[in-house]
Structure formats: structure tokens, C-alpha cells
Backbone bond lengths (Angstrom), bond angles and torsions (degrees), N, CA, C in turn:
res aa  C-N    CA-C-N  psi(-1)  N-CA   C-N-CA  omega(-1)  CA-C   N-CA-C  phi
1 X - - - 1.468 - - 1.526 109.21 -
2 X 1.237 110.12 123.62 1.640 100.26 168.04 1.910 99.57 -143.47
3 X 1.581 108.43 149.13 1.004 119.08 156.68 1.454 134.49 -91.27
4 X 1.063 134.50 80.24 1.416 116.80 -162.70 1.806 123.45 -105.22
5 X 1.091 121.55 119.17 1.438 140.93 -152.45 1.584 115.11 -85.83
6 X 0.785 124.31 167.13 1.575 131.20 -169.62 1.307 94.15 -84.12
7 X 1.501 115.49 -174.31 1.624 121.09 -178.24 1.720 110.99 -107.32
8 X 1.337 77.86 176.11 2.202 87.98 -179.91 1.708 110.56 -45.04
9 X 1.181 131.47 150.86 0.854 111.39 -176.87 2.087 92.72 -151.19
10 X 1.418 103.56 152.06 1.837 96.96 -167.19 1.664 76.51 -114.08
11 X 1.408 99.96 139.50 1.953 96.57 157.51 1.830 91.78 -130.17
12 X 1.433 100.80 171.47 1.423 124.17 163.65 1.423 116.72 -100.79
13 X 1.308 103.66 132.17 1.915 100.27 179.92 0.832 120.34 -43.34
14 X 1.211 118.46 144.06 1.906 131.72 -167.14 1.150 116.28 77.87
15 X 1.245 138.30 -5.12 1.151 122.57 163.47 1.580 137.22 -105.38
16 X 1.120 145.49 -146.01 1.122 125.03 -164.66 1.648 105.57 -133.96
17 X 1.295 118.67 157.23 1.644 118.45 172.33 1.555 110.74 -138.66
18 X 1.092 114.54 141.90 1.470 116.76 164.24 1.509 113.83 -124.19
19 X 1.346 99.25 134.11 1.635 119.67 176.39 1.548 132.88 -100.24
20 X 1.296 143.88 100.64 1.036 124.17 -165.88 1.878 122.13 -100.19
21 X 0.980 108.24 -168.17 1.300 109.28 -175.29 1.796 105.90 -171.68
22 X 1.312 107.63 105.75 1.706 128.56 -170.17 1.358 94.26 -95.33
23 X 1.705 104.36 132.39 1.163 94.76 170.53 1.336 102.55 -135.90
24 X 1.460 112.11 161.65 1.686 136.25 -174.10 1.246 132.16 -133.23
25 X 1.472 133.87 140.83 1.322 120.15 171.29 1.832 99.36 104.69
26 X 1.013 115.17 -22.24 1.470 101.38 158.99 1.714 110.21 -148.67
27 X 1.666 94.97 -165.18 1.677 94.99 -177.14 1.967 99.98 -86.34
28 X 1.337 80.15 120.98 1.771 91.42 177.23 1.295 125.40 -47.78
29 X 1.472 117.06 -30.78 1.697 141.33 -152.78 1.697 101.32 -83.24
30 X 1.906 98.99 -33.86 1.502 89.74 -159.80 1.879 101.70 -97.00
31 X 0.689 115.19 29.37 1.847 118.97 166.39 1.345 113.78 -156.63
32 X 1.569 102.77 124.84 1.809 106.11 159.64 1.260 125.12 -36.32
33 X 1.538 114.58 127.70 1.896 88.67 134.11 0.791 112.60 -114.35
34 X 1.933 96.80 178.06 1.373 128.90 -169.74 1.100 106.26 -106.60
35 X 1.659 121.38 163.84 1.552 130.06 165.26 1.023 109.73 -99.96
36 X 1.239 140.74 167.91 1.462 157.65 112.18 0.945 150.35 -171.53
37 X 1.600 122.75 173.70 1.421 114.35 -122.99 1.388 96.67 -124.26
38 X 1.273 158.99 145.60 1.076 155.96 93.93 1.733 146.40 -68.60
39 X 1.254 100.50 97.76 1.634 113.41 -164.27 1.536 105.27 -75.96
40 X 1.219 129.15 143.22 1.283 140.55 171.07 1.213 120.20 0.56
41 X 1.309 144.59 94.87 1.412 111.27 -176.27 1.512 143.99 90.20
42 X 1.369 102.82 -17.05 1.184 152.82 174.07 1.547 127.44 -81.82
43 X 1.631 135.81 136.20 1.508 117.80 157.16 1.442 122.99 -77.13
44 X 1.441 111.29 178.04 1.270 91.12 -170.66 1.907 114.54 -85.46
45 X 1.166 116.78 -164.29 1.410 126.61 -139.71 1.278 96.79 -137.55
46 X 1.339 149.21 131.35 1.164 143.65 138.37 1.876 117.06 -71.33
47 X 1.256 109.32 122.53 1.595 123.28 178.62 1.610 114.47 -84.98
48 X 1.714 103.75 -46.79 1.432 102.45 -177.25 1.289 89.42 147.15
49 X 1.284 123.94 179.52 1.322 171.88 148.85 1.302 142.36 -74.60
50 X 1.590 131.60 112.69 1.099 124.23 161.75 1.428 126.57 -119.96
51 X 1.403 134.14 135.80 1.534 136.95 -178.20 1.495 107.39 -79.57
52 X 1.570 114.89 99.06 1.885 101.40 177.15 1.543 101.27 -62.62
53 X 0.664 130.71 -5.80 1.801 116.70 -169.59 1.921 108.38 -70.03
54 X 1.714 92.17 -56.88 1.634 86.42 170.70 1.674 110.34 -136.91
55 X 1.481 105.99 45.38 1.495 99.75 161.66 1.358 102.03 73.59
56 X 1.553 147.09 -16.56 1.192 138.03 165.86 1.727 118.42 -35.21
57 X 1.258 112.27 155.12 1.199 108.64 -176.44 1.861 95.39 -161.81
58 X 1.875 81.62 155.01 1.854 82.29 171.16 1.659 99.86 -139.24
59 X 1.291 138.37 172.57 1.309 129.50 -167.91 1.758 98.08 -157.74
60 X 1.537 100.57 133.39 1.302 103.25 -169.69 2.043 83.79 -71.38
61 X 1.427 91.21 166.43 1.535 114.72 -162.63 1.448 85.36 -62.97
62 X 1.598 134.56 -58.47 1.573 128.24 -160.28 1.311 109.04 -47.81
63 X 1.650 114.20 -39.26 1.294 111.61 -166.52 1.186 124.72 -81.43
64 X 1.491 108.25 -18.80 1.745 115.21 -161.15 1.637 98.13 -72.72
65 X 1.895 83.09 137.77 1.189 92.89 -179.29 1.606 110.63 101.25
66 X 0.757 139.71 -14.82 1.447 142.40 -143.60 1.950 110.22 -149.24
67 X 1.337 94.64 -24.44 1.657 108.56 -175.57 1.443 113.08 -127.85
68 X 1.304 145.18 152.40 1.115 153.41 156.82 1.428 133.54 -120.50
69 X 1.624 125.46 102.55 1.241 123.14 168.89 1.222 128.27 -69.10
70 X 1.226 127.71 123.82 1.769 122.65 157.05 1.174 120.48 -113.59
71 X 1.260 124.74 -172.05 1.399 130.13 165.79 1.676 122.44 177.87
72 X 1.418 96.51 116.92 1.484 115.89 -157.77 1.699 97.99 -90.98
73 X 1.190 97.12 95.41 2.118 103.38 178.33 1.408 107.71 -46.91
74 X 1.803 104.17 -43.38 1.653 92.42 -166.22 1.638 119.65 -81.31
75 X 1.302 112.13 1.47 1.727 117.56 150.11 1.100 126.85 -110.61
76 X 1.595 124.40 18.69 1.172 134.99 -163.89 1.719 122.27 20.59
77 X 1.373 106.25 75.01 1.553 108.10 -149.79 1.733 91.47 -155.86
78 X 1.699 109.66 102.93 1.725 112.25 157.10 1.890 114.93 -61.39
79 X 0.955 83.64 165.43 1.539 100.02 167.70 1.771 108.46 -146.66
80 X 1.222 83.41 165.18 1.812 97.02 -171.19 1.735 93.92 -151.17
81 X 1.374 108.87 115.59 1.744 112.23 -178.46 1.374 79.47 -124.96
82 X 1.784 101.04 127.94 1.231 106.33 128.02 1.436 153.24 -127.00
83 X 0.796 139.26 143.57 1.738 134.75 -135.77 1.393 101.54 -129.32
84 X 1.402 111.42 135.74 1.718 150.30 -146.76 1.343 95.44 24.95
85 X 1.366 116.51 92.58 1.600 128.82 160.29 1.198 99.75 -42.41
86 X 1.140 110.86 164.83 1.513 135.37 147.14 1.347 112.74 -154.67
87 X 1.731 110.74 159.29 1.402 115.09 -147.65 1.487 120.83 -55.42
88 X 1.817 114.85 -18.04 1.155 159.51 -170.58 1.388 88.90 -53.03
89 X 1.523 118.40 -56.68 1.581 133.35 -157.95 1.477 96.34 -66.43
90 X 1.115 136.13 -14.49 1.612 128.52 -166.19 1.061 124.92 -78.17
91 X 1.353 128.62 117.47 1.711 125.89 -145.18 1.619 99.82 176.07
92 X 1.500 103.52 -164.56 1.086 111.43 -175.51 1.420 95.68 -123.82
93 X 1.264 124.25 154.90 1.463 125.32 -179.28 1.392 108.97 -137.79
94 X 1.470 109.46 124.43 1.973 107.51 -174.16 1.450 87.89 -126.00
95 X 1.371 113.93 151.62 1.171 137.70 150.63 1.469 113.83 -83.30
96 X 1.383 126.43 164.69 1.196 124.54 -167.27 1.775 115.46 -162.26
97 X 0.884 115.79 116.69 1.617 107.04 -171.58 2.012 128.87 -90.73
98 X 1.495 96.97 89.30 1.341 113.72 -162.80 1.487 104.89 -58.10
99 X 1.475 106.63 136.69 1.821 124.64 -158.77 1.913 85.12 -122.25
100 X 1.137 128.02 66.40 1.130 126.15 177.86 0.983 129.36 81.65
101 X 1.641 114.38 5.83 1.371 111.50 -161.17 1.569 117.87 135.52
102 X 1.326 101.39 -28.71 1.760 109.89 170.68 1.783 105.90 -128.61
103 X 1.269 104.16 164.26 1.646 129.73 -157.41 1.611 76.97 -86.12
104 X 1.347 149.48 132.12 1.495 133.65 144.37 2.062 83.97 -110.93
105 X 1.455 148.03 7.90 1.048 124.88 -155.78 2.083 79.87 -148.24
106 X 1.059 110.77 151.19 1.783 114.64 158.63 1.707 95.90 -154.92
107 X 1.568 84.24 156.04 1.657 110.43 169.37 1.861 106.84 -73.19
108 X 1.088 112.13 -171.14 1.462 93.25 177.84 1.766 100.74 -122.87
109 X 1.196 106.42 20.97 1.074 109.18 169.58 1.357 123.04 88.82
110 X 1.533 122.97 131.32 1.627 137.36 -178.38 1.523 109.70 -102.77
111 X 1.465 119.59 110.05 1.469 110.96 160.79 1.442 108.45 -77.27
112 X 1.617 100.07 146.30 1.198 95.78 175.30 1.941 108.18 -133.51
113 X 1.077 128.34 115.31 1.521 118.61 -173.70 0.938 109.35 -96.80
114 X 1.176 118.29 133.77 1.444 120.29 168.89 2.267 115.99 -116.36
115 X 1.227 92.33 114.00 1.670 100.85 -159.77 1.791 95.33 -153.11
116 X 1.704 96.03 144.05 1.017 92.79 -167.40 1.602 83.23 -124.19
């Protein structure tokens, strides 16, 4: 099983980034993932959840509104957009593949800066 994630990526405030996370080694459909976030210095963060099977999704309360999960079955590949960064957003972002409830799989993680 491996998750493997897009690269570092710099944005300018207000605009938007998307992060992905490919996954391999099993059927994509039958486990969520998870987001999260780790900001500078910081532990990490739960973002939310998405179900590849039918696009369901849940979003911790900070984020809603502010983040977007997808997930494209036929590349077996999450995404995580988030839209009008702010500098706040600058962190590292892993995906993670929830086994009922616990991570047994992670991405290795996306920095993402946000600096203008």
C-alpha cells in the first residue's frame, strides 16, 4: 500500500491550491481518507474526511467551507483544495488512509506556503 502525494507547493494569499494523494496497493473505494494538517510548530490537525466509494465527505468545523475533498476512483487519487489561503494555511498536509477509524497508511506529506 502506498500513498503518494503531490509536491511542495508556494501560493500567494487569495488564491487557491490543490493537493493530491495517489493511492496503490489496494481497492481505493473500500476506505476513507483522512486529511491533515500540521502547521509550523504545531500538532497535527484533523481536516476531515472523504468516502471514495460515493464522494461523501465530512469536514472538521474549522475547515468547512474553506477546504474541498474529492476523489477520482478512476485514478485512485484524493484531492484536498484549498481556496483563498491565508498565511494561517501554511503547513504540511498528509493524507492518511483510515482502517476503521485509525491511520495504519500516511502520505508523506505536502508543504504548502502560503507568502506573499
Amino acid at each position: 500500500v502506498q500513498l503518494v502525494q503531490s509536491g511542495a507547493e508556494l501560493r500567494n494569499p487569495g488564491t487557491s491550491v490543490k493537493v493530491s494523494c495517489k493511492a496503490s496497493g489496494y481497492t481505493f473505494t473500500k476506505y476513507y481518507i483522512d486529511w491533515v494538517r500540521q502547521a509550523p510548530g504545531q500538532g497535527l490537525e484533523w481536516m476531515g474526511r472523504i468516502d471514495p466509494e460515493d464522494g461523501g465527505t465530512k469536514y472538521a468545523q474549522k475547515f468547512q467551507g474553506r477546504v474541498t475533498f474529492t476523489a477520482d476512483t478512476s485514478a485512485s487519487t484524493a484531492y484536498v483544495e484549498l481556496s483563498s489561503v491565508r498565511s494561517e494555511g501554511t503547513g504540511v498536509y498528509y493524507c492518511a488512509r483510515n482502517n476503521r477509524g485509525w491511520y495504519d497508511y500516511w502520505g508523506k506529506g505536502t508543504l504548502v506556503t502560503v507568502s506573499s
